[in-house]
C-alpha positions in Angstrom: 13.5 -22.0 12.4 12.6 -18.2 12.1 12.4 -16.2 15.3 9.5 -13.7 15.7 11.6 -11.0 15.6 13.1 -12.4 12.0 8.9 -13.1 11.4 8.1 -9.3 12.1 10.7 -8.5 10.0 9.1 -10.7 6.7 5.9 -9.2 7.6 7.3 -6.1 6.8 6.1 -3.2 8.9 7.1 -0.4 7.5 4.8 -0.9 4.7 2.0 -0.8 6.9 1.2 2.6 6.2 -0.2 1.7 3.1 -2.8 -0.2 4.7 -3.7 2.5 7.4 -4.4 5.4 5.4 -6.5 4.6 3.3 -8.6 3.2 5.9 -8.2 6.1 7.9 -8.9 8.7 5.2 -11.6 6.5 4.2 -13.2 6.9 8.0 -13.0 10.5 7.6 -15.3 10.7 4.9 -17.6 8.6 6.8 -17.5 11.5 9.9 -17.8 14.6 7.2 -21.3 12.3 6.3 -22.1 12.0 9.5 -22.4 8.5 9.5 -18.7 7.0 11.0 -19.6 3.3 12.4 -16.3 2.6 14.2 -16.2 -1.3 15.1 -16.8 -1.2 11.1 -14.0 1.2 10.7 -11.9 -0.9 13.0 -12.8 -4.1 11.1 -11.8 -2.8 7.8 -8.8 -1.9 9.4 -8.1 -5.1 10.4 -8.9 -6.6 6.9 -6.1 -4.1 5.6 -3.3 -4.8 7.6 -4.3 -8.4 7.1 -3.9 -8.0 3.6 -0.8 -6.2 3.4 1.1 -8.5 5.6 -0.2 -11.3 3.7 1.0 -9.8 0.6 3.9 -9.4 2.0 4.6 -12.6 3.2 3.3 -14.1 -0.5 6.1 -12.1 -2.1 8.7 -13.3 0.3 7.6 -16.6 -1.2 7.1 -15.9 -4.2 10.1 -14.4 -5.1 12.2 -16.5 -2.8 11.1 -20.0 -4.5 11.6 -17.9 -8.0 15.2 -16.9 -6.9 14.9 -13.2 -7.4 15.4 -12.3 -3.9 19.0 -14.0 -3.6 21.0 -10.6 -3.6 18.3 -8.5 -2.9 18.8 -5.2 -0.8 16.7 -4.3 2.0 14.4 -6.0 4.6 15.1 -9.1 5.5 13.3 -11.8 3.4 12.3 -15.2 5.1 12.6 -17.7 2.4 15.2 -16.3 0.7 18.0 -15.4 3.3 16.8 -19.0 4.1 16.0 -18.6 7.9 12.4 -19.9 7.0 11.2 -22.5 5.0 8.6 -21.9 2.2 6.0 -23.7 3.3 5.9 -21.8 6.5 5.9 -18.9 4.6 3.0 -19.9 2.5 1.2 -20.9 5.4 1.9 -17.6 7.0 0.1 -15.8 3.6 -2.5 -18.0 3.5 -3.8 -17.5 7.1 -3.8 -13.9 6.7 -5.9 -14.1 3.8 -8.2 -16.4 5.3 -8.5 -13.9 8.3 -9.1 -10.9 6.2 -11.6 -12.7 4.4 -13.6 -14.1 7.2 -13.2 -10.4 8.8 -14.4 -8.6 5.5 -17.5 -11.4 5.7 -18.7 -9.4 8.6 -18.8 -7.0 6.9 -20.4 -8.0 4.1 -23.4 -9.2 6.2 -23.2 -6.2 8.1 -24.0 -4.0 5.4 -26.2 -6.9 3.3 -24.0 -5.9 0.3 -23.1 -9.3 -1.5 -21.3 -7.8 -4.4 -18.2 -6.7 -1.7 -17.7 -10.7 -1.5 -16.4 -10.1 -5.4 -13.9 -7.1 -3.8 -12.4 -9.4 -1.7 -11.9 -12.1 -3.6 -10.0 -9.4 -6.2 -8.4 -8.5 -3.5 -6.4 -11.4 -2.3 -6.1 -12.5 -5.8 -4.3 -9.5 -6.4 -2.2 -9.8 -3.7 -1.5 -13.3 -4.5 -0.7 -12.8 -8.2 1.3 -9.8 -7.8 4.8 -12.1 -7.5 3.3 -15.9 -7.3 1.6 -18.0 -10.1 3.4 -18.2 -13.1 2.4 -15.3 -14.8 2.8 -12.7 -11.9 2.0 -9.3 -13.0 4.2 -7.6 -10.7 6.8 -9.0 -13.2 5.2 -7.1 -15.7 4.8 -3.8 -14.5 1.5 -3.9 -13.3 2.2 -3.3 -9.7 1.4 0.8 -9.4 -1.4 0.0 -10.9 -2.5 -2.4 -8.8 -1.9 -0.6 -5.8 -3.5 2.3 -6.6 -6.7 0.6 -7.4 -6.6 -1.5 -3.8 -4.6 0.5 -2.0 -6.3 3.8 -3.2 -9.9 3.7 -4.5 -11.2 0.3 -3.4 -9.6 0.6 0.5 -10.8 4.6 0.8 -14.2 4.1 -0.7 -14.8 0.6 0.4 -14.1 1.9 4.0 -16.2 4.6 3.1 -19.4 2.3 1.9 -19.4 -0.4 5.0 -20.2 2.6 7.0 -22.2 4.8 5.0 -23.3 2.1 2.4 -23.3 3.8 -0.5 -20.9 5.4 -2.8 -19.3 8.8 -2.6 -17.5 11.6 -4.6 -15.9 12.4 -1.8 -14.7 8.8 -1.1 -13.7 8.4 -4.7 -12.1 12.2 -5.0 -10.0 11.7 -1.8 -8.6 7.8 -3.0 -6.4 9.3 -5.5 -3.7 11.3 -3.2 -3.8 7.8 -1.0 -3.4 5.7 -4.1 -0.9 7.9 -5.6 1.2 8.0 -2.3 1.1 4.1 -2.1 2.7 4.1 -5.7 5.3 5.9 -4.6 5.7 3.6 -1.2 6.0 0.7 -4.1 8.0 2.6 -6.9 11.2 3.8 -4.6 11.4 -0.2 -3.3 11.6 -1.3 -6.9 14.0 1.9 -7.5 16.1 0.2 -4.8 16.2 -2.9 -6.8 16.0 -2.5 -10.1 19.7 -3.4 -10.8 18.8 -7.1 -9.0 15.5 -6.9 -10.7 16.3 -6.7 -14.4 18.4 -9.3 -14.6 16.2 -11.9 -12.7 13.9 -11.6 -14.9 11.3 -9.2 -13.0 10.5 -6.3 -15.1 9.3 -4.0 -12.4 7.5 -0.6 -13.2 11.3 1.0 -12.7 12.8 -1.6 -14.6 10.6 -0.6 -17.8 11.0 3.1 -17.4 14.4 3.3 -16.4 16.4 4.4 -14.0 16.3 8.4 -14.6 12.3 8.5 -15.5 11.7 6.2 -12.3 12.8 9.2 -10.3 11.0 11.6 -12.1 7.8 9.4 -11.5 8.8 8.9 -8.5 9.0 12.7 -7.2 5.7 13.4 -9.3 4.3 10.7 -6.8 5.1 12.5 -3.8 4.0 16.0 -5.2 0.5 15.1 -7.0 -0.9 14.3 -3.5 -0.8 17.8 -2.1 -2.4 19.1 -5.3 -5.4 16.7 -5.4 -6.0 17.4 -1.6 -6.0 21.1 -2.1 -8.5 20.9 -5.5 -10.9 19.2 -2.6 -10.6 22.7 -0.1 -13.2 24.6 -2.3 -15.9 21.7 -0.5 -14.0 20.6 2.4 -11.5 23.4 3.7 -9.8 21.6 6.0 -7.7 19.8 3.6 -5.4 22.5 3.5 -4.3 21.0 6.4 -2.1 18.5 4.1 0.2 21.1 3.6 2.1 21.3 6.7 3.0 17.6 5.5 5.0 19.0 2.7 8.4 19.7 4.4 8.6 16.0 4.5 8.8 15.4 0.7 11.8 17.2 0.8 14.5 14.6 1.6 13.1 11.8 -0.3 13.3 13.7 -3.6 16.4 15.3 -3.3 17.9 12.1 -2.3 16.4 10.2 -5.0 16.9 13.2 -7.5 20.3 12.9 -6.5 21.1 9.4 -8.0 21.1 7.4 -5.0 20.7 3.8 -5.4 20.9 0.2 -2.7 21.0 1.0 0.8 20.9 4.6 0.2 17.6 4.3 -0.3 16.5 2.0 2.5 16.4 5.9 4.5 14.1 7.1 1.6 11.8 4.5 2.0 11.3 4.9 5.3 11.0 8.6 4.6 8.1 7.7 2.5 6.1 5.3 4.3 6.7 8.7 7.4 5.0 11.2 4.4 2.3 8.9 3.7 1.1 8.3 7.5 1.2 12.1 8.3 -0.4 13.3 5.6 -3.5 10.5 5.5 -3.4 11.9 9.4 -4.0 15.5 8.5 -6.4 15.0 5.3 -8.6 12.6 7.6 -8.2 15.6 9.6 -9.2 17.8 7.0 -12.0 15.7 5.6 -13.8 15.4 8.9 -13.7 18.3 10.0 -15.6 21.3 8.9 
């Protein structure tokens, strides 16, 4: 039986930057329009961290009933270190999808738009198909991808639309340095692994490009941010603002750069998931203010 200290681990919290940003960034559109409603900001909040630790817990499932988390490096994983069984762990996915989807119904008949009911089921299958079924596509390096779309254009503008109900730019334009960032969150874990990875049979973003282009992309990850958050100044000035978050890409690159692999990267991802929450603090910073 699991402790909830071993169950906070599997949930993974140090990915949970991912699922803050965007909402936050996406919230600070919805301020520079004058039009922030904040128990609907709170709500897609809620929705995202749902979703991300379900996610998480359906890829400790996943990948533990598929075997490819046996020597695995890195957070602990509850099925396979074996201090949980599987169908707990399904269970545990399952109820957070459930609660994201009942708390994204509010939503939905909040604003009165029944085409976000076709988001949110995308959504959780995503989440669900990124390691389980079998034909995940997280084994077929399809996982940036997917993050950036849900983690980067439909969690920044769909924050953006409950409250202001309708599509921005500004929404769409300021999704691509969270997206991008969220790749990066994703691509240094599968750098970690990629020697566990290839073997088992999960050909992981990293795994197809290779070890020394993986940290190329990688770097380019962490860099692109600041550049699509300064084209957006010209129309929102504060955005410069991101820059003071630059020092922090720093360390991450040159340790990756400098061939570090397995626990020397646990540091770097937790260097990444401390970039991404600073800067989505100062460009929702930057975005509302004016």
């Amino acid at each position: 039986m699991a402790t909830p200290a071993q169950w906070l681990a599997g949930a993974r919290p140090r990915t949970l930057p991912a699922a803050v940003v965007p909402v936050a960034v996406g919230t600070g559109v919805a301020v520079a329009e004058d039009a922030a409603v904040w128990w609907r900001a709170l709500l897609a909040l809620f929705v995202a961290l749902a979703l991300q630790v379900g996610v998480n817990y359906a890829n400790d499932y996943s990948d533990g009933v598929k075997g490819t988390d046996k020597d695995r490096v890195g957070p602990l994983r509850l099925v396979g270190s074996g201090v949980a069984p599987p169908k707990q762990v399904l269970a545990a996915a399952l109820g957070c999808f459930l609660a994201a989807a009942v708390a994204g119904l509010v939503l939905v008949v909040a604003t009165r738009a029944w085409w976000l009911l076709l988001v949110g089921l995308a959504s959780i299958l995503a989440a669900w198909f990124y390691t389980g079924g079998s034909r995940p596509y997280g084994y077929r390096a399809l996982g940036e991808i997917s993050v950036f779309v849900f983690f980067g254009l439909v969690a920044v503008a769909g924050t953006t639309y409950v409250q202001v109900e309708r599509l921005t730019w500004l929404s769409l334009a300021a999704a691509v340095p969270v997206g991008l960032l969220a790749c990066a969150l994703l691509m240094v874990n599968n750098l970690r692994d990629i020697v566990t990875d290839g073997p088992s049979g999960k050909r992981t973003l990293a795994v197809v490009l290779g070890d020394a282009r993986t940290r190329v992309a990688y770097s380019a990850t962490l860099v692109l941010p600041f550049v699509f958050a300064l084209a957006l100044v010209p129309v929102r000035p504060f955005a410069a603002l991101t820059v003071l978050a630059l020092p922090l890409v720093a360390a991450p690159i040159k340790t990756v750069r400098s061939g570090a692999t397995g626990r020397a990267l646990i540091a770097t991802l937790q260097q990444t998931g401390r970039l991404q929450l600073v800067f989505g603090i100062l460009f929702t910073l930057g975005l509302a203010l004016f």
